[in-house]
N, C-alpha and C positions, 0 to 999 in steps of 0.2 A: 504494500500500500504506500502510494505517496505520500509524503509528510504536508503535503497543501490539503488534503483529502482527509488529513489524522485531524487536523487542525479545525477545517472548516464543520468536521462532524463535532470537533469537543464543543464549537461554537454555538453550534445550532443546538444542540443537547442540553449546554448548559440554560443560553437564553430560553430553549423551553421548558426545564425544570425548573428554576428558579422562576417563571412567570409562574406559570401552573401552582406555586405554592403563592404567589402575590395574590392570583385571583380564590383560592380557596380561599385565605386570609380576607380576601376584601369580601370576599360574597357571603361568608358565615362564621368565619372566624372570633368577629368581635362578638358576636352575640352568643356565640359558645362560652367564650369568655364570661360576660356575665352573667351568664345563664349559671356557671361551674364556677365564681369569682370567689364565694363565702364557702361552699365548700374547700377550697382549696386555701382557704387563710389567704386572702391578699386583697388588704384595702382597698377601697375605691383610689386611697390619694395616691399610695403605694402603682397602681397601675397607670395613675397618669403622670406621673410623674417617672413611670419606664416612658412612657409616652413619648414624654415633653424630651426625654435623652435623646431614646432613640432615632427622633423626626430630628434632631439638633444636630445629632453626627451621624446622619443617616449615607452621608457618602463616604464616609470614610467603613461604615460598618459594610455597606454594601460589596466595599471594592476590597477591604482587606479580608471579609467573613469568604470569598470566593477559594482565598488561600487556605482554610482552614477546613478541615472534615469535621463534621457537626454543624459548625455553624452557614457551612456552605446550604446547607439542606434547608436552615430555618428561617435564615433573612429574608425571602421574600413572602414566608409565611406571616413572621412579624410585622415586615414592610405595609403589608396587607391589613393584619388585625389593626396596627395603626393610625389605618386612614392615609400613607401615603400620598403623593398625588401619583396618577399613574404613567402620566408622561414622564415625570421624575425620575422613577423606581426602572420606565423602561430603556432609558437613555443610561443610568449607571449601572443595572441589569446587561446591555447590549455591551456597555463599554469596558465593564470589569470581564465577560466573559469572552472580549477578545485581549484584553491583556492576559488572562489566564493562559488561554488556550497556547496563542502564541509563544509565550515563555514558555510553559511547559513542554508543549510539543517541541520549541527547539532544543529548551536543557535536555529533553531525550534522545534528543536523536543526536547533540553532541555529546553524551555520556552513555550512548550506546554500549559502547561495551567497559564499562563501571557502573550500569546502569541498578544493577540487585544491590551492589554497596549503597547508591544515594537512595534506594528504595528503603532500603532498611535504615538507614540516615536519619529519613523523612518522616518515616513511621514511628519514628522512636522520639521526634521531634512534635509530631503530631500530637501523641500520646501524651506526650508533656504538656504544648498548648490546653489539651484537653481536660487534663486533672488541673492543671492551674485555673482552668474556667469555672471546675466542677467547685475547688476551695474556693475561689469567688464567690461564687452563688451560695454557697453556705456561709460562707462571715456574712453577704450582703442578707440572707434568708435571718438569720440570727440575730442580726443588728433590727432589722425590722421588727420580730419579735417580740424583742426587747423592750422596744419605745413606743410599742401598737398601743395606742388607749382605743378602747371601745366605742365603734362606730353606734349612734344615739338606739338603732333599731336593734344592738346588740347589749345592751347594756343590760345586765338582769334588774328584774321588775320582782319585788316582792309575789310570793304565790298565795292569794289572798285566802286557797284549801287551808294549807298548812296552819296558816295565821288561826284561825276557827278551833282546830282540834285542840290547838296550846292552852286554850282558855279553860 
């Protein structure tokens, strides 16, 4: 296979993966979300305020999450539940996924034959991005936690049974 061939299918694969998860996200995503928001322990403010980040460094999340495994998968899912704009999301969608394609396809084809040493490089590089994301998400999960005061619909209300029997 040609390497213009490897390239233009990573291109097309990605921009339509990564679309495909922007429109699930835009089409039902947010309201799964708050549909599952309180079960799930995470405030209303808590979610806009992932909101207000993610729309704030939305290009940078876009074009570096392409480098990454995990997060490749979810930003345009996010992008989506978000609210996005979709011209936005499809111009650094388009754009990250031909700088990927590009570099990758050529760092392979010039470490062809080094290729299983930077694989295994990558994967071990990977794996690290990935646990440092996961301890992220737990200080940031914990820190939240911590500091959650009780949204007003959550607040316990005396059970006015209880109160009866005592007397």
């Amino acid at each position: 296979m040609r390497l213009i061939w490897a390239i233009l299918a990573a291109i097309a694969g990605a921009i339509l993966g990564e679309g495909a998860g922007f429109l699930i996200g835009r089409l039902g995503g947010r309201a799964l979300v708050e549909h599952y928001r309180h079960k799930l322990l995470i405030p209303k403010s808590a979610f806009e305020r992932s909101q207000s980040i993610f729309l704030k460094n939305a290009t940078w999340a876009i074009l570096v999450a392409r480098f990454v495994s995990g997060l490749r998968e979810t930003v345009g899912l996010l992008a989506g539940v978000f609210g996005m704009r979709p011209e936005r999301f499809m111009f650094l969608n388009v754009l990250g996924a031909f700088i990927w394609a590009i570099s990758t396809g050529w760092i392979a084809y010039f470490l062809a034959s080094s290729w299983l040493r930077v694989f295994r490089f990558l994967t071990h590089i990977n794996a690290l991005g990935l646990a440092a994301l996961v301890v992220l998400a737990v200080v940031l999960l914990v820190r939240i936690f911590r500091r959650r005061k009780p949204e007003p619909e959550e607040q316990l209300r005396p059970n006015r049974a209880l109160e009866g029997r005592r007397q």
